[in-house]
C-alpha positions as CSV (number, residue, x, y, z in Angstrom):
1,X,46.1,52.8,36.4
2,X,45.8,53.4,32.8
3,X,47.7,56.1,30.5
4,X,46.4,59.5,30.6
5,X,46.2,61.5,27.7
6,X,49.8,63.4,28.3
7,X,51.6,59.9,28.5
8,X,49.9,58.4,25.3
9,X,50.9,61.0,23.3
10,X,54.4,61.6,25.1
11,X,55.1,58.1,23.4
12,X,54.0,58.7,20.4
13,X,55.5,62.1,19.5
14,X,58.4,60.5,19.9
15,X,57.8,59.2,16.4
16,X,56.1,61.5,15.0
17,X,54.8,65.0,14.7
18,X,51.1,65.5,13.7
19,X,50.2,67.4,10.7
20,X,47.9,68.4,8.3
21,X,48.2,69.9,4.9
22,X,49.9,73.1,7.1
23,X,52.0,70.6,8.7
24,X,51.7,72.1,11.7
25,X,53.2,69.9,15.0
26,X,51.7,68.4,17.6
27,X,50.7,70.6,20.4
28,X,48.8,70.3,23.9
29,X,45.7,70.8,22.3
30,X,46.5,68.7,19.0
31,X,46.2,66.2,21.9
32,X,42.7,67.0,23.0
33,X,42.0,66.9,19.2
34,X,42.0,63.0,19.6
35,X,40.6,62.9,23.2
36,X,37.3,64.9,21.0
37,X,37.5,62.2,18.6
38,X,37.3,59.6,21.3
39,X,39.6,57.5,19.3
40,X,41.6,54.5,20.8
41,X,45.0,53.9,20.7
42,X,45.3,51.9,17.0
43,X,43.5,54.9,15.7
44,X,45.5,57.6,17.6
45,X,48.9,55.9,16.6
46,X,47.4,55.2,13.2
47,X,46.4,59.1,12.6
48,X,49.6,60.4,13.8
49,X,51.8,58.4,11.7
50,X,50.0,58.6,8.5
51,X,50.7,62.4,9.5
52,X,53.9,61.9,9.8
53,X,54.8,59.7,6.8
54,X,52.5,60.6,4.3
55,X,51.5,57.1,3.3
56,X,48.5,54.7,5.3
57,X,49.4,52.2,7.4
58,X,48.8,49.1,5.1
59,X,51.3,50.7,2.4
60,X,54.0,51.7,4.1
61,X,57.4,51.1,3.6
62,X,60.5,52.4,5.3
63,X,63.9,52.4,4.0
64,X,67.2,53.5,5.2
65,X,69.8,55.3,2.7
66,X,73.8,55.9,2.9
67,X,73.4,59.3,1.8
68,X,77.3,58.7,1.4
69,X,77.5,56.1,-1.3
70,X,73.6,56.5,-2.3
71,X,72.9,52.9,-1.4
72,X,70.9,51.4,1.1
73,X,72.2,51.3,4.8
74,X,73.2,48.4,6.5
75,X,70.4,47.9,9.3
76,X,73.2,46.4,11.7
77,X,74.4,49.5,11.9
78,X,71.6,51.2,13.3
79,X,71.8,47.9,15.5
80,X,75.2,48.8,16.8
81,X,74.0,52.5,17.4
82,X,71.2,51.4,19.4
83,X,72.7,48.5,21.4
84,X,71.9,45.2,20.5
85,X,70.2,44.7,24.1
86,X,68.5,47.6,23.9
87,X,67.1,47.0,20.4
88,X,66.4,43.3,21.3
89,X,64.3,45.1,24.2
90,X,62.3,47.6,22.2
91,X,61.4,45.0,19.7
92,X,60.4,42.7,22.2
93,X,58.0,45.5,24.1
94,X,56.5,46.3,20.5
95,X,55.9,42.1,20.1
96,X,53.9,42.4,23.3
97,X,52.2,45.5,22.7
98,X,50.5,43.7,19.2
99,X,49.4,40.6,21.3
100,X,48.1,43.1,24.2
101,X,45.9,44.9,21.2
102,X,44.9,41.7,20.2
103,X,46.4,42.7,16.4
104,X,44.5,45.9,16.5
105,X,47.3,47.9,15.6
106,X,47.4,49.0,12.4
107,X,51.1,48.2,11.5
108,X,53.0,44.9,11.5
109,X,55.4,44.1,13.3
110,X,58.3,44.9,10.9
111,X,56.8,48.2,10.0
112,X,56.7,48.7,14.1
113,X,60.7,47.8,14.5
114,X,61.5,50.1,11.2
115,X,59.7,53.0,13.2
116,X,61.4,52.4,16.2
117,X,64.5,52.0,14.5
118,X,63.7,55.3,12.8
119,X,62.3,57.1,15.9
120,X,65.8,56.2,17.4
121,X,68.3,57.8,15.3
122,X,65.7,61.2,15.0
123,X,66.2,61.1,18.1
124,X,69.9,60.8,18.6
125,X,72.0,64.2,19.8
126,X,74.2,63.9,17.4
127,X,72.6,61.3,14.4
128,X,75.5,60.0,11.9
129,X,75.3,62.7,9.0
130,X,75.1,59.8,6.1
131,X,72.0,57.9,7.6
132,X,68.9,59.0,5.8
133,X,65.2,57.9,6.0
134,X,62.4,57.3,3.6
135,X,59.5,56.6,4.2
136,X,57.1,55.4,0.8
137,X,53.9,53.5,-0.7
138,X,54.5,49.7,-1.0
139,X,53.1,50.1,-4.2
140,X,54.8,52.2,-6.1
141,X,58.1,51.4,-4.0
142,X,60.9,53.9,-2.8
143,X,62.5,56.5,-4.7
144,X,66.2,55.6,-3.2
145,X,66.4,59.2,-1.5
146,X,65.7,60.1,2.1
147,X,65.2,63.0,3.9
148,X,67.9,63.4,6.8
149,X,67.0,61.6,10.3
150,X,63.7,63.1,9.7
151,X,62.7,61.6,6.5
152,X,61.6,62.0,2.8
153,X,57.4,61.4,2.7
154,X,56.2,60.9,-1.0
155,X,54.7,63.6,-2.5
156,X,50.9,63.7,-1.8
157,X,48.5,64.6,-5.3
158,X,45.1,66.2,-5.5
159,X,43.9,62.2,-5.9
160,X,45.4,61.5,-2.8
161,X,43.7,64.7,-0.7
162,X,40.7,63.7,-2.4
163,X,41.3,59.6,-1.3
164,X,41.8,60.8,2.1
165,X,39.1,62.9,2.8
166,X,36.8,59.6,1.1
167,X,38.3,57.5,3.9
168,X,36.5,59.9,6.9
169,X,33.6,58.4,7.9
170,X,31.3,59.2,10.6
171,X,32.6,57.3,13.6
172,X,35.6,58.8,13.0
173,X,34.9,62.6,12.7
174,X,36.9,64.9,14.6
175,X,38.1,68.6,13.5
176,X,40.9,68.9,11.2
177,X,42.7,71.8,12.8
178,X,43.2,73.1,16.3
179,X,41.4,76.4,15.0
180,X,38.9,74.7,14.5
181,X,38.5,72.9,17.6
182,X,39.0,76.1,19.8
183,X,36.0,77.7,17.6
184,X,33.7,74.8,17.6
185,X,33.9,75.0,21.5
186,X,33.9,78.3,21.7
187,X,30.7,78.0,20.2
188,X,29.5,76.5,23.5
189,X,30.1,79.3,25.4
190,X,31.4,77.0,28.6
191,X,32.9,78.6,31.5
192,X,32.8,77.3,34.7
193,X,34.2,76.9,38.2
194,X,37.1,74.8,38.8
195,X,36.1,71.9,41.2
196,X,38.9,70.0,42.7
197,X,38.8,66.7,42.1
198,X,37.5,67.6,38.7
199,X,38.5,68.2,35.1
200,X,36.6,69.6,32.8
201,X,36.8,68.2,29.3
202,X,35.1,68.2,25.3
203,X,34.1,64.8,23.6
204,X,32.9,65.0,20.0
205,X,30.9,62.2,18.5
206,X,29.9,61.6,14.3
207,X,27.0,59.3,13.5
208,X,25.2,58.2,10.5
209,X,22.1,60.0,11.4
210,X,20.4,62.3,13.8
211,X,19.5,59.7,15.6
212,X,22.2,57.9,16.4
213,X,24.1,60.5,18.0
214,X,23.3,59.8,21.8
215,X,24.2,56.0,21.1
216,X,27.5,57.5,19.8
217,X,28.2,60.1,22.2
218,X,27.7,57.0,25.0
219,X,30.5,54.8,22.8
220,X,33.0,58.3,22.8
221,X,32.3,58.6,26.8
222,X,32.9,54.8,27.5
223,X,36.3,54.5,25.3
224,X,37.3,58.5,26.9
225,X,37.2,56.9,30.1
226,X,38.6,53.6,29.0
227,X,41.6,55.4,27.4
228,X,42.2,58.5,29.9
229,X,41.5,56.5,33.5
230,X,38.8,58.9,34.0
231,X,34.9,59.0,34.9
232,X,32.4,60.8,33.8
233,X,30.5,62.8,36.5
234,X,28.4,65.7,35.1
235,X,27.1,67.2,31.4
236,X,27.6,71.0,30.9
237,X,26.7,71.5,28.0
238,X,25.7,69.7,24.9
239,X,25.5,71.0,21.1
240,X,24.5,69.0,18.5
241,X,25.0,70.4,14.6
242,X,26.6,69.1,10.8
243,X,30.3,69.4,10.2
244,X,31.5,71.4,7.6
245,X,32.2,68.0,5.5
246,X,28.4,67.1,6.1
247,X,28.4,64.4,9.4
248,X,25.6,65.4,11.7
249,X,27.9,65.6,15.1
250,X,27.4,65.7,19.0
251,X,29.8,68.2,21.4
252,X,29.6,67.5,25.1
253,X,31.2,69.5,27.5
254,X,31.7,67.7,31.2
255,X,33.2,67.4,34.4
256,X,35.2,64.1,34.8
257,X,37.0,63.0,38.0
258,X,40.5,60.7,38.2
259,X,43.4,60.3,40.1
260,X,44.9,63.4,40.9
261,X,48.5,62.8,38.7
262,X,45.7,61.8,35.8
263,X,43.9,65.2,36.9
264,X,47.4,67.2,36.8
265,X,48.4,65.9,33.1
266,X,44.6,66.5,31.4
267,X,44.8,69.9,33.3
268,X,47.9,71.1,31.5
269,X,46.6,69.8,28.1
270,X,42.9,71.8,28.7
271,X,44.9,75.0,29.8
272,X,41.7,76.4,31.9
273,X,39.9,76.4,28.1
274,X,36.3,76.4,29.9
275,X,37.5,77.7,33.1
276,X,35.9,81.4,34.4
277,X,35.9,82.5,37.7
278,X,32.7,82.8,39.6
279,X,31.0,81.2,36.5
280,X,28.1,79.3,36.9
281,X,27.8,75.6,34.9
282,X,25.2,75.9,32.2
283,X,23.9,72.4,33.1
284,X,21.5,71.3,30.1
């Protein structure tokens, strides 16, 4: 059975927290956020940890600092806090992950074993007061400070907003905030009964054009059900507009059916959002 949205990003937040320019953390329904999006795992993991650090995934660097003496840590020391075995095993997994992708993860495999490394101590009790993290652009290089466990992300410019926002395209439109997201949905006016065997749940798709917005609704379906371990049984409703930043967009609303410990999990991440008792489906 595949990973259902609660276990995929169970593993990542262990990494990371998502955030925007509020920083605000990952929550239940960041996590629909991505299921909207219909994004796979690289761009999932991808999003959440340029969140995180500050810095995409092709310019990232990670260093660790003795905030003690102010040099660099020695990495066998996060070795001997992890266990060797149990390091040996984590880097191994990641090493089979990158083959499973087929190299469509966006980080290398020494970025992935700096993470984990870095993931680790964050998540330590009781992390050793002198170890410090930093995470920075390759291309400018590393400032020689961290920031605690947590770590130091550079500091991001007006360029860089403006950088960011050119890298959105299309395919990849999804709402920036959770707000937003509740309001756009809200906009649907969706409430319905609760079938058993069912879950309801949004999919947003971006396209080029007007046009090609069924073709990419079909893709966001396909990789939802890919992804989650669900099926699609049944439309609600369906709303198609512009988003704010101009990408003419497609919102479905649908029942879906899965395995009943898939059900449970995408039930507590929905939170009865479209559910209304003795509501009848708007089938459009």
């Amino acid at each position: 059975m595949g990973v259902c949205l609660a276990a995929t990003l169970g593993s990542a937040a262990t990494v990371v927290s998502a955030s925007g320019d509020d920083d605000r953390p990952l929550t239940a329904l960041g996590g629909v956020e991505l299921l909207i999006s219909g994004a796979d795992y690289a761009t999932i993991l991808d999003h959440l940890l340029t969140a995180n650090t500050g810095v995409e995934p092709e310019h990232l660097g990670i260093a660790f600092h003795n905030a003690a003496t102010g040099e660099r840590l020695d990495r066998q020391e996060v070795r001997e806090l992890m266990g060797p075995v149990r390091q040996d095993g984590a880097y191994e997994f990641l090493s089979l992950a990158t083959e499973f992708t087929g190299g469509a993860l966006p980080y290398t495999q020494a970025q992935l074993e700096l993470l984990m490394d870095a993931a680790f101590v964050a998540s330590m009790r009781q992390p050793p007061d002198h170890i410090s993290v930093e995470y920075y652009d390759t291309r400018t290089g590393p400032v020689g400070v961290g920031g605690g466990v947590s770590g130091r992300v550079p500091e991001r410019s007006e360029g860089t907003r403006s950088n960011e926002s050119a890298r959105v395209s299309p395919e990849s439109y999804r709402p920036a905030t959770e707000a937003e997201v509740i309001a756009h949905f809200e906009r649907l006016n969706v409430r319905v009964p609760q079938r058993p065997g069912y879950v309801v749940l949004p999919l947003m798709a971006g396209a080029a054009d007007d046009d090609a917005l069924d073709a990419a609704l079909a893709r966001q379906i396909a990789r939802a059900e890919a992804a989650f371990d669900v099926r699609f049984e049944e439309r609600i409703a369906k709303l198609i507009d512009v988003s704010p930043e101009g990408v003419p967009r497609v919102s479905m609303v649908g029942y879906y059916t899965a395995e009943e410990d898939v059900l449970r999990a995408l039930e507590e991440e929905i939170d009865g959002m479209f559910y209304e008792a003795n509501a009848e489906p708007d089938v459009r």
